[in-house]
MDTraj code that builds the backbone (N, CA, C; nanometers):
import mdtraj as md
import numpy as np

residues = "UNK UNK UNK UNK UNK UNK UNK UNK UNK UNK UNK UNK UNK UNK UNK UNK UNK UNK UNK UNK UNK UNK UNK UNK UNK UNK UNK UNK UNK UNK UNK UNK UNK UNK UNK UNK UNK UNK UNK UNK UNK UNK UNK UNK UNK UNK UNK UNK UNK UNK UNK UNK UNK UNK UNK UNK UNK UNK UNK UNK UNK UNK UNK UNK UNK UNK UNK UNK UNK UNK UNK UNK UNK UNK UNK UNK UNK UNK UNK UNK UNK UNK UNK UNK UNK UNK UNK UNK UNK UNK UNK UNK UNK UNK UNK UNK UNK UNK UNK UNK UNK UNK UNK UNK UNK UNK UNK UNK UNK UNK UNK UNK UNK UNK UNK UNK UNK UNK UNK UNK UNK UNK UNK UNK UNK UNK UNK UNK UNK UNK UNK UNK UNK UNK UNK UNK UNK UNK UNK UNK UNK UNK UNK UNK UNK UNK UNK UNK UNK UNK UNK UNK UNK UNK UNK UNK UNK UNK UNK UNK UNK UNK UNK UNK UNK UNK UNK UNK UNK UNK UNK UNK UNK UNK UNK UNK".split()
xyz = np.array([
    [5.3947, -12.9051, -5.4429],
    [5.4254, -12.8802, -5.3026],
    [5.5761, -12.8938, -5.2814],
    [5.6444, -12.8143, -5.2003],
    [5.7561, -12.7788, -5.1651],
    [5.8405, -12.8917, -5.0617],
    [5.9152, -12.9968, -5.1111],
    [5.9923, -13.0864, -4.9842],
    [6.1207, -13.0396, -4.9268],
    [6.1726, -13.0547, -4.8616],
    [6.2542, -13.0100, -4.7560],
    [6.3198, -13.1451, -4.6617],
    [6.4505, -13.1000, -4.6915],
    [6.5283, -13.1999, -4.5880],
    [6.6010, -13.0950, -4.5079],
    [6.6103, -13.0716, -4.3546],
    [6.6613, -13.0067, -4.2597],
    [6.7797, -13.1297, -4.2024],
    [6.8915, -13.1220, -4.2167],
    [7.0171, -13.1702, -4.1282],
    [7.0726, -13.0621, -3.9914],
    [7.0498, -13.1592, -3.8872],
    [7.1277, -13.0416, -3.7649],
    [7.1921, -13.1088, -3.6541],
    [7.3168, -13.0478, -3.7159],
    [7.4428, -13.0807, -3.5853],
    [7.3854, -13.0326, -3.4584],
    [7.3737, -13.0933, -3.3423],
    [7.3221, -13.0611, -3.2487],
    [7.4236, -13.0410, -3.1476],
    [7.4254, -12.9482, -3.0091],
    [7.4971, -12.9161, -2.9149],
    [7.4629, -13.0101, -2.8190],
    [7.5406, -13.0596, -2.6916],
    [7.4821, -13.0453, -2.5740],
    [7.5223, -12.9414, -2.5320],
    [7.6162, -12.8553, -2.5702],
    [7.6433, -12.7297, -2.4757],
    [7.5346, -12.6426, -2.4009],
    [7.6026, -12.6114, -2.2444],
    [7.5041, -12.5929, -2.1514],
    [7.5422, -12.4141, -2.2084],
    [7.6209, -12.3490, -2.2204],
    [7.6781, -12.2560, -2.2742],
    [7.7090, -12.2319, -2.3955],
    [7.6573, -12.1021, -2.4640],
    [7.6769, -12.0435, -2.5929],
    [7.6496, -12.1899, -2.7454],
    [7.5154, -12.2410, -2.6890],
    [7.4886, -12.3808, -2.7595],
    [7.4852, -12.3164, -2.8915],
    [7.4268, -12.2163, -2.9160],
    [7.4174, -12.1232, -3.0643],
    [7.5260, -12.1553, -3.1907],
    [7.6357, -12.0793, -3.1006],
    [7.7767, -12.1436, -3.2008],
    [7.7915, -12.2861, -3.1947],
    [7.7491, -12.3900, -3.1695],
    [7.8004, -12.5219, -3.1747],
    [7.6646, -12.6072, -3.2694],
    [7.5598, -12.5669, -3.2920],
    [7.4574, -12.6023, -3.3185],
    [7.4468, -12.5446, -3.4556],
    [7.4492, -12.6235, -3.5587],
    [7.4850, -12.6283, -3.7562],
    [7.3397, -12.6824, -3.8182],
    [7.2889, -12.5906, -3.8953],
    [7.1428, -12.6544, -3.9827],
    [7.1877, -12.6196, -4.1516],
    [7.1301, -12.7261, -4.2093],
    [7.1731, -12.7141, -4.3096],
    [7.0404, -12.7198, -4.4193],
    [7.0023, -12.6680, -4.5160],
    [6.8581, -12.7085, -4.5675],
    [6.8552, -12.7360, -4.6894],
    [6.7544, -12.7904, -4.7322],
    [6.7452, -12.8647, -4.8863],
    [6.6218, -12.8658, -4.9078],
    [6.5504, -12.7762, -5.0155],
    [6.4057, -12.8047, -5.0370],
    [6.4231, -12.8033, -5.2165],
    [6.3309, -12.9073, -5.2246],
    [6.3225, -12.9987, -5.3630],
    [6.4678, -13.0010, -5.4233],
    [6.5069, -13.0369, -5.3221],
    [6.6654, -13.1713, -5.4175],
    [6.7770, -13.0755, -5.4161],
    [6.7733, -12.9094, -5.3946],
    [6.8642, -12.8153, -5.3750],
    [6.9149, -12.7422, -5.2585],
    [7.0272, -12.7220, -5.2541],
    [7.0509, -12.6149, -5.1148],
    [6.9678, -12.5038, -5.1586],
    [6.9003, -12.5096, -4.9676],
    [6.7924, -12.3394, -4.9876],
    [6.8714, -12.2872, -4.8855],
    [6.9802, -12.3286, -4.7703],
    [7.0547, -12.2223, -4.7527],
    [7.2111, -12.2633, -4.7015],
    [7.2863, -12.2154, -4.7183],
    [7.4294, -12.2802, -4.6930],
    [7.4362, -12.3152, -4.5117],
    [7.5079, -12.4131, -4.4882],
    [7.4988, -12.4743, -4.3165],
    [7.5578, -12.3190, -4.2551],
    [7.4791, -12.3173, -4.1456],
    [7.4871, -12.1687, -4.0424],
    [7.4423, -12.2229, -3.9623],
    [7.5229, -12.1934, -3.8365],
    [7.4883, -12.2086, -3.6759],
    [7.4504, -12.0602, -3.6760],
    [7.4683, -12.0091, -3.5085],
    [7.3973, -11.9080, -3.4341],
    [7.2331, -11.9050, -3.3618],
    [7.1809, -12.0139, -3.4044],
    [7.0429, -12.0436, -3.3378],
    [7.0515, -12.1323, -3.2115],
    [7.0114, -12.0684, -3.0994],
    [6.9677, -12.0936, -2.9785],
    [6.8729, -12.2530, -2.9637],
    [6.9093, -12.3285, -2.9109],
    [6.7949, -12.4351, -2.9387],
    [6.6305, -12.4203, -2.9128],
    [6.5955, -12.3060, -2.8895],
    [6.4413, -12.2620, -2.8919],
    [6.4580, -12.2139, -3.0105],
    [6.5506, -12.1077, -3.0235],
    [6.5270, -12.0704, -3.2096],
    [6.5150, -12.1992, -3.2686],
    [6.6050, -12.3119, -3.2860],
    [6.5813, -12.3848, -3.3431],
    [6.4497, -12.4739, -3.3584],
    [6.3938, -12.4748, -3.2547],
    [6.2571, -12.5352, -3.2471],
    [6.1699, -12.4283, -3.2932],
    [6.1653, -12.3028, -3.3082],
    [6.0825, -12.2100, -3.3732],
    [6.1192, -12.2305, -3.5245],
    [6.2663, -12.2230, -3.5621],
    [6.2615, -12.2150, -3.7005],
    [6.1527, -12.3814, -3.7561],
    [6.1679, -12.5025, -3.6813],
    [6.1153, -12.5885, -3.7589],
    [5.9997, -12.5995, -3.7461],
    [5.9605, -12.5253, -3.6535],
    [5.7512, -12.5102, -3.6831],
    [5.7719, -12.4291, -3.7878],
    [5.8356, -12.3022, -3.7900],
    [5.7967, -12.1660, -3.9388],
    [5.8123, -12.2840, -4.0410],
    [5.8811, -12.3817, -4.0728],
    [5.9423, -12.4452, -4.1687],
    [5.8360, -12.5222, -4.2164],
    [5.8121, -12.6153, -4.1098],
    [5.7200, -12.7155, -4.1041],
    [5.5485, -12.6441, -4.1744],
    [5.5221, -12.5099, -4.1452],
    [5.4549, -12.4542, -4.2175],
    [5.4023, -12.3684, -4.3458],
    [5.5480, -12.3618, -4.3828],
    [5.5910, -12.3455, -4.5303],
    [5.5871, -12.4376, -4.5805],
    [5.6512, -12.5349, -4.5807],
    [5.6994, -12.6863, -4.6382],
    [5.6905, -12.7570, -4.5732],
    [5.5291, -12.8340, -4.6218],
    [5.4943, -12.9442, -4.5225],
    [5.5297, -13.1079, -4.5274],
    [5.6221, -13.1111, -4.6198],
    [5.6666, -13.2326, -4.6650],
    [5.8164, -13.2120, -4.6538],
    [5.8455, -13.1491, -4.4875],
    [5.9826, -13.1597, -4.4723],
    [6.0338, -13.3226, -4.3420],
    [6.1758, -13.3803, -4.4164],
    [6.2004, -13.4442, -4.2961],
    [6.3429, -13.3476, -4.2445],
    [6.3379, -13.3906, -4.0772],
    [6.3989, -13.3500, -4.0178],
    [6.5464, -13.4316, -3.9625],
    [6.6888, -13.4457, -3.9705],
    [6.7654, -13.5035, -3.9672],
    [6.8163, -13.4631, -3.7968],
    [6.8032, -13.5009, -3.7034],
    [6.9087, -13.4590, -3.5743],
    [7.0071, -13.5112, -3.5443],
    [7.1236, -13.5092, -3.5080],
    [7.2414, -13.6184, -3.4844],
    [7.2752, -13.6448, -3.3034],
    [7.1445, -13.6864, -3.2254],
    [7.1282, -13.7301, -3.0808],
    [7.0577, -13.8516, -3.0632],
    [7.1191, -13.9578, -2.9662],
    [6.9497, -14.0473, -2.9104],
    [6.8022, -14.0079, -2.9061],
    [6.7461, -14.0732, -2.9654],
    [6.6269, -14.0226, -2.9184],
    [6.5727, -14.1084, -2.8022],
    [6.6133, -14.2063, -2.7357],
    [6.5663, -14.2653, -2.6036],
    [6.7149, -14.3396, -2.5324],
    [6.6512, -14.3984, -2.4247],
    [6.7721, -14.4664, -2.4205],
    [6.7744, -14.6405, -2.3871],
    [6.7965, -14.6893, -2.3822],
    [6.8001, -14.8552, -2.3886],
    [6.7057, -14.8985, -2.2808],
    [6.5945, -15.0078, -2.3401],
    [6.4954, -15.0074, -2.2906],
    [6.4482, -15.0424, -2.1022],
    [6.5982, -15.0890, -2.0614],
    [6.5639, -15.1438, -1.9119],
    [6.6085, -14.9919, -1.8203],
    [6.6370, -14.8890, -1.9043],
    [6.6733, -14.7935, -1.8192],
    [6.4977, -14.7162, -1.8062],
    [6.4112, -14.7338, -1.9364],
    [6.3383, -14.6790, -1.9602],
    [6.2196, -14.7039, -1.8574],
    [6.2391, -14.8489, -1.8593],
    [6.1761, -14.9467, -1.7563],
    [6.2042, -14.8833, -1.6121],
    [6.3384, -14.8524, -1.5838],
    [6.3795, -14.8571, -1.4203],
    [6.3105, -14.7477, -1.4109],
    [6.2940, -14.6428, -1.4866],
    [6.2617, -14.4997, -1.4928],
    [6.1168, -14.4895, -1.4784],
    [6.0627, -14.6257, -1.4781],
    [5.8769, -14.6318, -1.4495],
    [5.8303, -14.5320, -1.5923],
    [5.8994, -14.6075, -1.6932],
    [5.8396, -14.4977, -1.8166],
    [5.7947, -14.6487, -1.9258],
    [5.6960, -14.6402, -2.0413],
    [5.6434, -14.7243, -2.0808],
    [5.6879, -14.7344, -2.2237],
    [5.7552, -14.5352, -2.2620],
    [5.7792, -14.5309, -2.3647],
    [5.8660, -14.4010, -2.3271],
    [5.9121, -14.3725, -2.4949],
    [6.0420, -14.2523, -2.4850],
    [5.9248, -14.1740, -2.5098],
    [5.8693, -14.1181, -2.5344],
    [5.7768, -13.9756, -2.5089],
    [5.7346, -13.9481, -2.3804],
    [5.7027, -14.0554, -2.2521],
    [5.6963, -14.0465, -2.1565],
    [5.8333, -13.9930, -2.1041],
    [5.9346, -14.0804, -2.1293],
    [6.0195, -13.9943, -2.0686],
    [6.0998, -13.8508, -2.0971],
    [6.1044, -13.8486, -2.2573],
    [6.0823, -13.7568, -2.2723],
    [6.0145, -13.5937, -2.1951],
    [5.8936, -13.6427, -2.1624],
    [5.8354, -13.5935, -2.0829],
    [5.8851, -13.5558, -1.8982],
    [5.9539, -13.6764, -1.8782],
    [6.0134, -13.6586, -1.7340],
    [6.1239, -13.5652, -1.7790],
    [6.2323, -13.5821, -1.8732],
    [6.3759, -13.5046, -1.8699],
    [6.2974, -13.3556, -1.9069],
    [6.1800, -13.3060, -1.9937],
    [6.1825, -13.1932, -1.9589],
    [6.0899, -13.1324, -1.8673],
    [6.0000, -13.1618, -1.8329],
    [5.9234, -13.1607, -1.6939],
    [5.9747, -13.1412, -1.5706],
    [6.0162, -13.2260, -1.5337],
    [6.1176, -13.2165, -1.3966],
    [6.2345, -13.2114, -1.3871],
    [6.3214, -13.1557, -1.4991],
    [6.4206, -13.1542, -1.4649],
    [6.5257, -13.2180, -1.4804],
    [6.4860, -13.3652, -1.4858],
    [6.6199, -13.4300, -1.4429],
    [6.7402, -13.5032, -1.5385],
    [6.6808, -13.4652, -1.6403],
    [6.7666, -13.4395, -1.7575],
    [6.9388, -13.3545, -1.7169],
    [6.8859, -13.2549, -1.6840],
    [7.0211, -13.1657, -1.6327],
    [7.0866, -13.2309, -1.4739],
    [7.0077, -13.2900, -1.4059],
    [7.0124, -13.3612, -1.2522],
    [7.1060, -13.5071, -1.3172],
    [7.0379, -13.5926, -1.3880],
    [7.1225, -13.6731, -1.4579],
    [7.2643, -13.6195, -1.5197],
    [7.2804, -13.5030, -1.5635],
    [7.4421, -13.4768, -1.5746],
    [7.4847, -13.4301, -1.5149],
    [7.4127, -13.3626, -1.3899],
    [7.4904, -13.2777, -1.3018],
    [7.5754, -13.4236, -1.1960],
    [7.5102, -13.4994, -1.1896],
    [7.4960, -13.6375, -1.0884],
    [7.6867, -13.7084, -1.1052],
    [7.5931, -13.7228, -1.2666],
    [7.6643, -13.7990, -1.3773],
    [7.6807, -13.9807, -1.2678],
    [7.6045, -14.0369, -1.1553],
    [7.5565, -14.1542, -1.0983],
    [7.5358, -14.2650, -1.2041],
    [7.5682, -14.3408, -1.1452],
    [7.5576, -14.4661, -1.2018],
    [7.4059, -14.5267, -1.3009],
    [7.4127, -14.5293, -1.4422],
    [7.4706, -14.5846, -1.5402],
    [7.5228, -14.4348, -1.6250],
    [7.5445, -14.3739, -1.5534],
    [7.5925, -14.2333, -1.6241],
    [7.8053, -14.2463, -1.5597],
    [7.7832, -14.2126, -1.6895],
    [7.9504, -14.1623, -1.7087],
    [8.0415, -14.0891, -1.7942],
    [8.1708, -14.0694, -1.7798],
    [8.2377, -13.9613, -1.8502],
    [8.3091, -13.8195, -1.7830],
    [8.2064, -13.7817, -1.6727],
    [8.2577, -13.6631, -1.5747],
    [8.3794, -13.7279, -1.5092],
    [8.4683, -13.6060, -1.4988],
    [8.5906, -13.6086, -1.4358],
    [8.5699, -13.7376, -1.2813],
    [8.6751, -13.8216, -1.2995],
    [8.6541, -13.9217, -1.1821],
    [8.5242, -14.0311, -1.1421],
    [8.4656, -13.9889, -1.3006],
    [8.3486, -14.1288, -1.3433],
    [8.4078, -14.1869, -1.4635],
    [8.4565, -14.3234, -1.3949],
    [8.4987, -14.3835, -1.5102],
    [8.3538, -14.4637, -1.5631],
    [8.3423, -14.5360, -1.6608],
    [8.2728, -14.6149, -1.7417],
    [8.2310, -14.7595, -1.6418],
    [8.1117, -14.7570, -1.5541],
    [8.0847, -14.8879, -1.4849],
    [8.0773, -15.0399, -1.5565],
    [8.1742, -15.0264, -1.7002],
    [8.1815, -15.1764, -1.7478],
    [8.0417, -15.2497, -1.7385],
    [7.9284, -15.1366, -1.7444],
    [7.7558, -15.2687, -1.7417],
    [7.8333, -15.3517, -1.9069],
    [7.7543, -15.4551, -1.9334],
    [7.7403, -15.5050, -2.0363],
    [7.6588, -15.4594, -2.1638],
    [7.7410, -15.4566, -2.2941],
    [7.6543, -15.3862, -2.3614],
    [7.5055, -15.4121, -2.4277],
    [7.4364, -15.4863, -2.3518],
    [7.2635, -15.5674, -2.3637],
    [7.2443, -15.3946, -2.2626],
    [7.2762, -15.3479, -2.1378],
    [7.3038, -15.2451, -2.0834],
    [7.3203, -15.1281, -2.0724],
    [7.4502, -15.1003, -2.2096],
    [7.5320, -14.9645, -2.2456],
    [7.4584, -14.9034, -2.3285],
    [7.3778, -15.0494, -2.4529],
    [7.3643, -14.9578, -2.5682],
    [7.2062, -14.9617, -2.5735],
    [7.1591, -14.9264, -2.6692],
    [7.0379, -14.9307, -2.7091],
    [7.0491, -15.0449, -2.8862],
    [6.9316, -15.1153, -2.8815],
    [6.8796, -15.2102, -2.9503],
    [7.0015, -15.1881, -3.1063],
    [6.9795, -15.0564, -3.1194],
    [6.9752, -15.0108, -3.2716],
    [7.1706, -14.9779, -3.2967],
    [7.2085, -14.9383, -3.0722],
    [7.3790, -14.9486, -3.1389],
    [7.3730, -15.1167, -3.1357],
    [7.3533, -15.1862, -3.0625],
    [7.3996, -15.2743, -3.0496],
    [7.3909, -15.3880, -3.2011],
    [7.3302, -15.3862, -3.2701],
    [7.3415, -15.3750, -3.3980],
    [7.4639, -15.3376, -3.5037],
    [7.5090, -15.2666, -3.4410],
    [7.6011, -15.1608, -3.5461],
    [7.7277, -15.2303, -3.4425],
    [7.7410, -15.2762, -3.3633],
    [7.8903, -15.3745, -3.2681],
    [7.9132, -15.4368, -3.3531],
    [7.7883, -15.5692, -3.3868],
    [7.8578, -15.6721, -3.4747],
    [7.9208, -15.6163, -3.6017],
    [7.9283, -15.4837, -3.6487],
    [7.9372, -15.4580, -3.7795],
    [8.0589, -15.4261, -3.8025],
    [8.1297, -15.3892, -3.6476],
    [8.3014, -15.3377, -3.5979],
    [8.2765, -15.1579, -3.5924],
    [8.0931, -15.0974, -3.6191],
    [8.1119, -15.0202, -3.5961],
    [8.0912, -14.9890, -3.4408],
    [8.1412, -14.8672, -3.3934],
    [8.1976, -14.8861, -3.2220],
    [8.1087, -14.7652, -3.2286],
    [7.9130, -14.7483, -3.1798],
    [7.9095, -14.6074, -3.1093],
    [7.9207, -14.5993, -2.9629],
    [7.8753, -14.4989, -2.9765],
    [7.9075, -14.4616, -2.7962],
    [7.7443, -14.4641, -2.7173],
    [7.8087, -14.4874, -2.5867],
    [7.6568, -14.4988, -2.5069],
    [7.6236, -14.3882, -2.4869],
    [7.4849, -14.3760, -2.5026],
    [7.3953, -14.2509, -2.4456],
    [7.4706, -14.2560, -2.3052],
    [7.5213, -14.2761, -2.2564],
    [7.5182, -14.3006, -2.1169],
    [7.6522, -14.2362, -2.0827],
    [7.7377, -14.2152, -2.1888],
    [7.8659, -14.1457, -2.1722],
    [7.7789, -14.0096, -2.1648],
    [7.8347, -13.9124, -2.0738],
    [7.8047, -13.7457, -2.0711],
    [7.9601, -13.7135, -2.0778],
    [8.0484, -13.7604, -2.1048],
    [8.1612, -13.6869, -2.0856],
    [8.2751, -13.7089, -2.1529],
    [8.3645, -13.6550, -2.1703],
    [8.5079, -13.7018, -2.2470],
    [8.5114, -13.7122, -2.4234],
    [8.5659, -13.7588, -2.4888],
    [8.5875, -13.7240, -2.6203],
    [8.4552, -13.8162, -2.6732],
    [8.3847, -13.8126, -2.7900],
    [8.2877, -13.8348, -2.8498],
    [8.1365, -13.8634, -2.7425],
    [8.1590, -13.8256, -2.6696],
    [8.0139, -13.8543, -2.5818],
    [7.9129, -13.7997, -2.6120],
    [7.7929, -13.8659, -2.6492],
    [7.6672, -13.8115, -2.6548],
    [7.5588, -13.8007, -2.6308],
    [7.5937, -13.8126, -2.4864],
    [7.5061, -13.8302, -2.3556],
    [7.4150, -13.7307, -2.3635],
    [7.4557, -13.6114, -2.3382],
    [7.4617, -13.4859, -2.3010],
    [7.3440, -13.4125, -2.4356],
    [7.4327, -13.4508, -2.5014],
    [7.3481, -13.3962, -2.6634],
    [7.2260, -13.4376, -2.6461],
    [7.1981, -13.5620, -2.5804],
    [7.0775, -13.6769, -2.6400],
    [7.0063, -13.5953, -2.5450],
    [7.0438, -13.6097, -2.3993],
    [6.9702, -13.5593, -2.3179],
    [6.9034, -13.4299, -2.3090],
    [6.9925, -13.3054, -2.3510],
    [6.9574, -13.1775, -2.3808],
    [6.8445, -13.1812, -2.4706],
    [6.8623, -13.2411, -2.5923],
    [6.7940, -13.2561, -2.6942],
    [6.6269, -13.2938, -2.7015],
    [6.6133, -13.4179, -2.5801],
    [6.4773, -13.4940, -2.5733],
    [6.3821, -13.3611, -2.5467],
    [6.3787, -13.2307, -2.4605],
    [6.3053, -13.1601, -2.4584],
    [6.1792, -13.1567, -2.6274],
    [6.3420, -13.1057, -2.7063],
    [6.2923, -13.0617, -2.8521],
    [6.1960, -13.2360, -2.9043],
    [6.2412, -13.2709, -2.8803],
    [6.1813, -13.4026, -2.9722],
    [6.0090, -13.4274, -2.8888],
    [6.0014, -13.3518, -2.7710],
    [5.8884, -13.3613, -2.6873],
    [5.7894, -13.2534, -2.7442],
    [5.8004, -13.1568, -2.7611],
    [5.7868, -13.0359, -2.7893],
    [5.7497, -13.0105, -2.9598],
    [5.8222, -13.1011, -3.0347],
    [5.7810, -13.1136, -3.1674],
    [5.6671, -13.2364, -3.1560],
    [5.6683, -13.3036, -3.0889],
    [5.5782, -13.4307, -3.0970],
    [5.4581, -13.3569, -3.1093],
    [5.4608, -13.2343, -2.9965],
    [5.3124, -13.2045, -2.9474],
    [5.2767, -13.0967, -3.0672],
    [5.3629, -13.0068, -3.1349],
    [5.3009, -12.9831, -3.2539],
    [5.2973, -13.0297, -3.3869],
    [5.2834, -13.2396, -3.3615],
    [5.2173, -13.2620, -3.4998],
    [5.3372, -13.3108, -3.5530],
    [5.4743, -13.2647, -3.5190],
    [5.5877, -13.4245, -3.6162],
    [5.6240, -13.5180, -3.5640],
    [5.6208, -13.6192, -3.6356],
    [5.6178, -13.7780, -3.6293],
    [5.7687, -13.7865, -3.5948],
    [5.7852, -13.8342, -3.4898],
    [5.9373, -13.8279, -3.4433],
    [5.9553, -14.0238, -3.4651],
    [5.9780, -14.0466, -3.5850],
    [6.0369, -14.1606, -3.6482],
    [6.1764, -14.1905, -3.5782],
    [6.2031, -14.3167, -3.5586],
    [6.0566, -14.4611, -3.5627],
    [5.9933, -14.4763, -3.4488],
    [6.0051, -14.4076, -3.3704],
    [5.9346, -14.3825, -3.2065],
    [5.7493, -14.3864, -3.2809],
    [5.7648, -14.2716, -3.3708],
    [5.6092, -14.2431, -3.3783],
    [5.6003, -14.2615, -3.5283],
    [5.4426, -14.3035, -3.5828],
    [5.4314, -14.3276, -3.7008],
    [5.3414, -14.2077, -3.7222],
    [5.3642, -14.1483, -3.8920],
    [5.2748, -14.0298, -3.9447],
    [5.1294, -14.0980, -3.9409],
    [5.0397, -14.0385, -3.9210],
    [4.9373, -14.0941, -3.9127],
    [4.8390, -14.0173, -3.9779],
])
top = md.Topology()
chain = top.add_chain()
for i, resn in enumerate(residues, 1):
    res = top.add_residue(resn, chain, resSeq=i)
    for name in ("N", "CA", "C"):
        top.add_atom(name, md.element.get_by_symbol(name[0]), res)
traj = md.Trajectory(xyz[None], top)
């Protein structure tokens, strides 16, 4: 049987996301095709079902949050990130959250950074990576140089959307 590792630079771009969005592939231990953008993020969620059904022993690499730090998840009346998941692409407010860019959101022109504390900023898994002197950034930035607010947020659709056909969106969900 055929394994597969998929790596993909992901966009938040609200515009021409195609060019900014890089997949790169590896099935059994070799490049099967050199890194190429031009896929639309629905193409991209089509190519990894075709994939996922060729080569069923592929993992998938994304470079976004997949939730965001658990008291936001809480304020959000959500129990888990697939639930909310579910709210950012359901209703919307995924794009309402950056259009807002409101408080714990920041980065848009004349939103500076509300200094919460980082028990607050980050999620479990950056806050981890502080003590280490490595510095990421909060889901919570949408704006300005390295922010990956935007990415994370755009993104949760796809991670909703693959859940429901069948991949284990690790460590959120276990293969079962």
């Amino acid at each position: 049987m055929t394994a597969g590792v998929i790596a993909i630079d992901w966009s938040g771009a609200k515009q021409r996301a195609a060019k900014k969005i890089w997949l790169a592939e590896f099935r059994n231990g070799q490049p099967f095709s050199v890194p190429t953008n031009g896929r639309s993020p629905g193409e991209i969620r089509d190519y990894l079902l075709q994939t996922r059904d060729e080569c069923r022993k592929t993992i998938v690499g994304i470079d976004f949050a997949f939730s965001f730090p658990s008291w936001f998840v809480s304020h959000q009346q959500y129990n888990s990130a697939e639930e909310m998941w579910d709210h950012v692409e359901r209703d919307r407010n995924g794009e309402r959250w950056l259009e807002e860019c409101c408080d714990p959101f920041w980065g848009r022109p004349g939103k500076k950074n509300p200094g919460r504390p980082d028990e607050e900023q980050f999620r479990k898994t950056d806050r981890d990576f502080l003590v280490k002197r490595i510095h990421p950034k909060s889901i919570f930035q949408i704006g300005g140089a390295g922010a990956v607010g935007t990415g994370s947020i755009r993104g949760m659709w796809l991670l909703r959307q693959l859940s429901r056909e069948g991949f284990s969106v690790w460590p959120l969900q276990r293969q079962g």
